[in-house]
C-alpha positions in Angstrom: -52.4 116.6 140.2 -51.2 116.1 136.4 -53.1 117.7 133.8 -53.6 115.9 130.7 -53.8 118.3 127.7 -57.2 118.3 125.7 -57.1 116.9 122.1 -59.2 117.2 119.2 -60.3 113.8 118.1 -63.3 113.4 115.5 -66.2 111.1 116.9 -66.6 107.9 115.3 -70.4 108.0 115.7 -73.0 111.2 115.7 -73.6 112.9 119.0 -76.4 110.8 120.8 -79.5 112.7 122.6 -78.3 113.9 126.2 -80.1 112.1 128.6 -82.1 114.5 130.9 -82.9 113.4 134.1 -86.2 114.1 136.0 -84.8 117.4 137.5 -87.4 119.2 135.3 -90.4 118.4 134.5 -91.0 120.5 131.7 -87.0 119.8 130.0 -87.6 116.0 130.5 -91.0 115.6 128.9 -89.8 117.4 125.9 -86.5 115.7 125.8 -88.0 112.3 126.1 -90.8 113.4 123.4 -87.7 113.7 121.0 -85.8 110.4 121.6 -86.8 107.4 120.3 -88.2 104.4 122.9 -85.7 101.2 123.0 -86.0 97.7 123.7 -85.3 96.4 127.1 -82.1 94.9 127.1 -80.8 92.3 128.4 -78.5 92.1 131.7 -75.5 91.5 129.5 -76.0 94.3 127.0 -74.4 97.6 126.6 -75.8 100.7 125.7 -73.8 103.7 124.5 -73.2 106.6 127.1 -74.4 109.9 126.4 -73.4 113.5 127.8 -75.3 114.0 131.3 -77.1 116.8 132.3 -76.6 116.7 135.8 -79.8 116.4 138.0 -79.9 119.7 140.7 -83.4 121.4 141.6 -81.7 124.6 142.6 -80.0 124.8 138.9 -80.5 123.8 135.4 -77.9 123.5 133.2 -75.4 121.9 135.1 -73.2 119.2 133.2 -71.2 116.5 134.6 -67.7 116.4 134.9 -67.1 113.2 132.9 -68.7 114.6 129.7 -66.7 117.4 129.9 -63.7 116.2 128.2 -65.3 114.9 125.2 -67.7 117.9 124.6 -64.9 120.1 124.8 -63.3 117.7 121.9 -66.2 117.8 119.6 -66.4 122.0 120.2 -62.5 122.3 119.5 -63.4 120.3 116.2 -66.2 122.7 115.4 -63.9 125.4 115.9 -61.3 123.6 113.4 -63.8 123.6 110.8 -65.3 126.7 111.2 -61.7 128.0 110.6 -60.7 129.8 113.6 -56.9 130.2 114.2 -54.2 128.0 114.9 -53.5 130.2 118.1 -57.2 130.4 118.9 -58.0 126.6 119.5 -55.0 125.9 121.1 -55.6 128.9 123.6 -59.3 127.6 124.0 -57.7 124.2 124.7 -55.6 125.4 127.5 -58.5 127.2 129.3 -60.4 123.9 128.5 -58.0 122.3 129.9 -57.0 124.2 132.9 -61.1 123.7 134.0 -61.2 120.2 133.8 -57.9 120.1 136.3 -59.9 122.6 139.0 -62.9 120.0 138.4 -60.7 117.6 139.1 -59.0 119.0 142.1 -61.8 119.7 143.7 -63.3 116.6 143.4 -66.4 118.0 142.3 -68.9 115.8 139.6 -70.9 118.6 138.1 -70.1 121.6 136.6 -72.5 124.6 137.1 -72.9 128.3 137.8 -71.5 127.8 141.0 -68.2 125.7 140.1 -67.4 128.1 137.2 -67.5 131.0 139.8 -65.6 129.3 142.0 -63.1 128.8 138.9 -62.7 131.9 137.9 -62.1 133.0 141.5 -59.6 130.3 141.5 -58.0 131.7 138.2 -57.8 135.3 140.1 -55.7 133.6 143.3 -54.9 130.3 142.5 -51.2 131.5 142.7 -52.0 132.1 146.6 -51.8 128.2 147.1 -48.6 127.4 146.1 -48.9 127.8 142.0 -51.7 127.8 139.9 -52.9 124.2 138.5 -50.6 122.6 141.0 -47.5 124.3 139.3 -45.0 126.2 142.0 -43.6 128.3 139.3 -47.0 130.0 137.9 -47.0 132.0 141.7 -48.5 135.6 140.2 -51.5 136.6 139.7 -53.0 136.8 136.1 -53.7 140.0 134.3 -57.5 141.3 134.3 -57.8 140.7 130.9 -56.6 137.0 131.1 -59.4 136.5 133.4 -61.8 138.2 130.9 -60.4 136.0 128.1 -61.1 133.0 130.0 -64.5 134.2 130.4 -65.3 135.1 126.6 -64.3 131.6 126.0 -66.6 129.2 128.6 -69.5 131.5 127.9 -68.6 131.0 123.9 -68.2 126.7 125.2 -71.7 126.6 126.8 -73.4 128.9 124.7 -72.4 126.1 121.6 -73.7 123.3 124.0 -77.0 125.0 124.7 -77.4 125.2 121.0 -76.3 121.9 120.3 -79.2 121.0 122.4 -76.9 119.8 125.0 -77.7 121.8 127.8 -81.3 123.3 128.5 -79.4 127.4 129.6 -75.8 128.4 130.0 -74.6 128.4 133.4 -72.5 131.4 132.2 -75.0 133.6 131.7 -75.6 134.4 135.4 -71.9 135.1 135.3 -71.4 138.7 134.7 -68.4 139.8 132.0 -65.2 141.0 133.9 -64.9 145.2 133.5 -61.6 145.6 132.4 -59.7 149.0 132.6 -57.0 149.8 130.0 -53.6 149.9 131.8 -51.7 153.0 131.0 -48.2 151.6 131.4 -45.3 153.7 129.3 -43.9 152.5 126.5 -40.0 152.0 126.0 -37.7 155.1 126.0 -36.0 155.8 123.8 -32.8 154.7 126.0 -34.2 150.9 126.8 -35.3 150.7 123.0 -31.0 151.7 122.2 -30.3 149.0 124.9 -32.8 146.5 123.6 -31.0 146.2 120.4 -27.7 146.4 121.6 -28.8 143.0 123.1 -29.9 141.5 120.3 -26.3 142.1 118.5 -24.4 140.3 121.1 -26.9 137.4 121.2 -26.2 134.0 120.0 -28.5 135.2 116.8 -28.2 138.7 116.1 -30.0 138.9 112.8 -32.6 137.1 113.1 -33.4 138.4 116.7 -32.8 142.3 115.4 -35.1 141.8 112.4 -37.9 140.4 115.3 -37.1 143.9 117.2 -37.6 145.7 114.0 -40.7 144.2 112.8 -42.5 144.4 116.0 -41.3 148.0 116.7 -41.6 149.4 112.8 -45.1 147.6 112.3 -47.0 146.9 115.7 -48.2 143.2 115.3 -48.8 140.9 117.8 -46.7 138.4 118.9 -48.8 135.4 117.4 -49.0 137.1 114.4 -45.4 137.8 113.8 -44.6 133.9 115.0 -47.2 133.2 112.0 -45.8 135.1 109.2 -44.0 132.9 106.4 -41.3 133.7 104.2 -43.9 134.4 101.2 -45.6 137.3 103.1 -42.4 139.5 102.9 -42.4 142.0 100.5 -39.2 143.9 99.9 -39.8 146.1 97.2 -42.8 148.0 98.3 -41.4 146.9 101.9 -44.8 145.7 103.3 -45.8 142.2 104.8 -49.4 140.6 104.7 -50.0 139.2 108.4 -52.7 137.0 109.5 -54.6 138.8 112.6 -57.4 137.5 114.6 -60.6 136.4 113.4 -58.2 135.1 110.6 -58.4 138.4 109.1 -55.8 139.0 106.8 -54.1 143.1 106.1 -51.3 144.6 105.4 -48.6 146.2 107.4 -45.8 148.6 106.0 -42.3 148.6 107.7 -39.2 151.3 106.9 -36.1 151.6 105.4 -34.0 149.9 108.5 -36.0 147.0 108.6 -35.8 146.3 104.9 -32.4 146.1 104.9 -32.3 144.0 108.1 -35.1 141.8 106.4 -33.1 141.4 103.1 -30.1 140.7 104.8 -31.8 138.2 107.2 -33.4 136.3 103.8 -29.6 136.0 102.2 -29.1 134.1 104.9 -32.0 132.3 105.9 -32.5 130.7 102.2 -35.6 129.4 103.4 -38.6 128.0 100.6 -41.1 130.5 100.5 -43.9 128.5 102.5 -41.8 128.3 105.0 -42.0 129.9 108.6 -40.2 133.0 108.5 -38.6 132.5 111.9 -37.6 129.7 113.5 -36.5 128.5 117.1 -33.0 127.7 116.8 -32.2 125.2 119.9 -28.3 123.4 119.8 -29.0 119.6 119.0 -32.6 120.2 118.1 -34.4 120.0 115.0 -35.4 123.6 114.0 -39.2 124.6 114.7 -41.4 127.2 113.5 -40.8 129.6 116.8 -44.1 130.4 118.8 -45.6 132.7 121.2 -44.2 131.5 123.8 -41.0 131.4 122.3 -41.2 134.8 121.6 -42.1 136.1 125.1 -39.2 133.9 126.5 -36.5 135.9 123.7 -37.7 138.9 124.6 -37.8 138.8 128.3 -33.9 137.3 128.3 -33.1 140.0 125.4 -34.9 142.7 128.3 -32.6 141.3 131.3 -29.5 141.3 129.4 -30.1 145.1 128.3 -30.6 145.7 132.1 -34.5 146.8 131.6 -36.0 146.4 135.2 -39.2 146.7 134.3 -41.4 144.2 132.4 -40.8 144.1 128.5 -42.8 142.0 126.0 -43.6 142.1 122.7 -47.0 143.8 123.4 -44.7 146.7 125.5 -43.0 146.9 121.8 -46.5 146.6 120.2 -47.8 149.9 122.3 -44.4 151.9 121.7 -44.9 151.7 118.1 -48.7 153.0 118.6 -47.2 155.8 120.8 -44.3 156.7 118.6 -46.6 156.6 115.1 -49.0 159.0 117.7 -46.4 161.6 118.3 -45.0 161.6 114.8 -48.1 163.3 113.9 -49.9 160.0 112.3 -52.7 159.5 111.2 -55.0 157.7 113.8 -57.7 155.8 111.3 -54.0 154.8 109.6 -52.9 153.3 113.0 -55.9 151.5 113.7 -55.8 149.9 110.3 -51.5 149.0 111.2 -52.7 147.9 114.5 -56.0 145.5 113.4 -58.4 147.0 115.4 -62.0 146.1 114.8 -63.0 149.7 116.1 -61.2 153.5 116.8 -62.4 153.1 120.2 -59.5 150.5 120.8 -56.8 152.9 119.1 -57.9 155.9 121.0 -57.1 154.3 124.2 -53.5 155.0 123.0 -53.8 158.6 122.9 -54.4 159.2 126.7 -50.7 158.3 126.5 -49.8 160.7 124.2 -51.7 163.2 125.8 -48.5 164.9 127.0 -47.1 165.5 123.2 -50.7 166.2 122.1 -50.9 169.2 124.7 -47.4 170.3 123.9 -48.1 170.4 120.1 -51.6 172.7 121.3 -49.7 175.1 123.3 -47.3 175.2 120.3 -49.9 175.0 117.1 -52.4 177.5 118.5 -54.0 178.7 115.9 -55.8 181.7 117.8 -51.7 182.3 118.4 -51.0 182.0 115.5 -53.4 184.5 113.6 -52.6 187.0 116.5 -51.9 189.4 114.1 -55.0 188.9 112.1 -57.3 188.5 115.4 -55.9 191.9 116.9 -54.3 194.0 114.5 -52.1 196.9 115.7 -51.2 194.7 119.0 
């Protein structure tokens, strides 16, 4: 079954009062105590639809499927003007999305606590039955944290229609927050990094891919964040770049001496105005476009195969080799969390049981009890 993406749309006419029906008592009493009494019509006339809390003794706060759609619209909008990110509400329209298709697939009207369990369970091995969202190619399984993602953002969905008096409860609430462990994978050696760029000079654009190597190996960002940067945020002379993070929360990031000169060079020849994108998807025949995430993960996997790196590269594999290299260099951590954008040192420190290694090197080396031996025990 086709999916038809969501869009944001702005309603012509303010939201009307959900109509509750006589599931419960108490919800429908107050709800009709709020709404104003109308005329009886006539048989001809029309009167305007409104978003349906679904009618289910065994559970309040279902909604049905066919106000879906349109709610999700009007929240998208909300988002928009409550400034979230570009990446944001188009990721939040994909898991949107990707709902209403399940909904859709399995032919069920309401959506509830049960259906969104059944959802998320779906999201875990949907690639089991022949591609997830009826597509043959997406035949893995999704990362722990995708699925956590996708529940951050329903419970965020139904927790706006609850207070948009909408719904009476969240049916997320019952649905308990994925534990997610951090996964210890290694970063790039120093071998696969040599072999990385040696890619990137035989590609069909070796500066331009070579400066994305740099900055996301000299700096850290994340992939959205590099696909976001403009050619105003580049700062040569103090060789520093002002990136747009999550939560659009705006800091600075300081890159070396190589990738200045890659940057400057790259500039020369980009000659691009300074609102610009800094980097674009360059496609034979078609007109250039600000390159995206996607994008990005699609040049850096081909740059990975051609280098011969078996294992998975991306640029969040390039993002947690900078944290380790910065670690063993002897920086400092509240510096990296800062280069990083991390909202608390608890999410930096997970880099350190990677480092470990160096760290107990560096003890065994540093002692300071070894160190003063003379002082401790003179004579000895």
């Amino acid at each position: 079954m086709s999916r038809r993406p969501l869009t944001v749309t702005k309603r012509a006419t303010p939201r009307s009062t959900p109509t509750v029906t006589p599931r419960a008592a108490k919800t429908a009493s107050t709800t009709s105590s709020k709404t104003a009494s109308y005329p009886a019509s006539s048989a001809g006339a029309k009167t305007a639809s409104k978003p349906t809390v679904a009618d289910d003794s065994q559970e309040r706060g279902k909604l049905a499927l066919r106000d879906i759609e349109s709610l999700a619209e009007e929240w998208l909008l909300d988002c928009e003007y409550r400034l979230h990110s570009p990446q944001t509400l188009q990721t939040r329209r994909v898991f949107l999305t990707n709902l209403c298709w399940f909904l859709k697939h399995r032919h069920y009207q309401t959506c509830g606590t049960r259906e969104l369990k059944e959802f998320l369970h779906y999201l875990r091995h949907g690639h089991e039955e022949g591609g997830r969202w009826g597509r043959k190619h997406l035949n893995k399984p999704v990362r722990p944290v995708t699925v956590k993602d996708y529940h951050v953002c329903l419970s965020t969905f139904f927790k706006w229609l609850v207070a948009e008096g909408i719904l009476p409860t969240s049916p997320m609430e019952r649905i308990p927050r994925p534990v997610v462990r951090f996964e210890e994978k290694q970063p790039l050696t120093p071998a696969e990094v040599k072999a990385l760029f040696g890619a990137a000079r035989k590609s069909l654009h070796p500066q331009r891919n070579e400066l994305i190597l740099l900055l996301l190996l000299d700096t850290g960002i994340r992939a959205s964040e590099l696909c976001g940067l403009k050619v105003q945020d580049m700062d040569l002379n103090r060789r520093f770049c002002s990136v747009l993070g999550k939560g659009n929360k705006r800091r600075v990031v300081y890159f070396g001496v190589s990738t200045g000169s890659a940057l400057r060079v790259y500039l020369r020849q980009r000659a691009g105005r300074a609102e610009e994108p800094l980097f674009l998807s360059i496609v034979p025949g078609v007109t250039e476009r600000p390159l995206t995430r996607s994008g990005l993960l699609k040049l850096i996997e081909r740059l990975a195969n051609a280098a011969g790196i078996q294992r998975s590269c991306s640029p969040h594999v390039l993002r947690r080799t900078f944290a380790i290299q910065w670690l063993r260099g002897g920086g400092d951590i509240f510096a990296l969390q800062s280069m990083l954008g991390h909202t608390n040192l608890q999410m930096t420190q997970r880099y350190l049981s990677l480092a470990r290694a160096d760290i107990e090197a560096q003890a065994r080396q540093f002692s300071p009890a070894d160190q003063l031996r003379a002082q401790i025990h003179p004579g000895r």
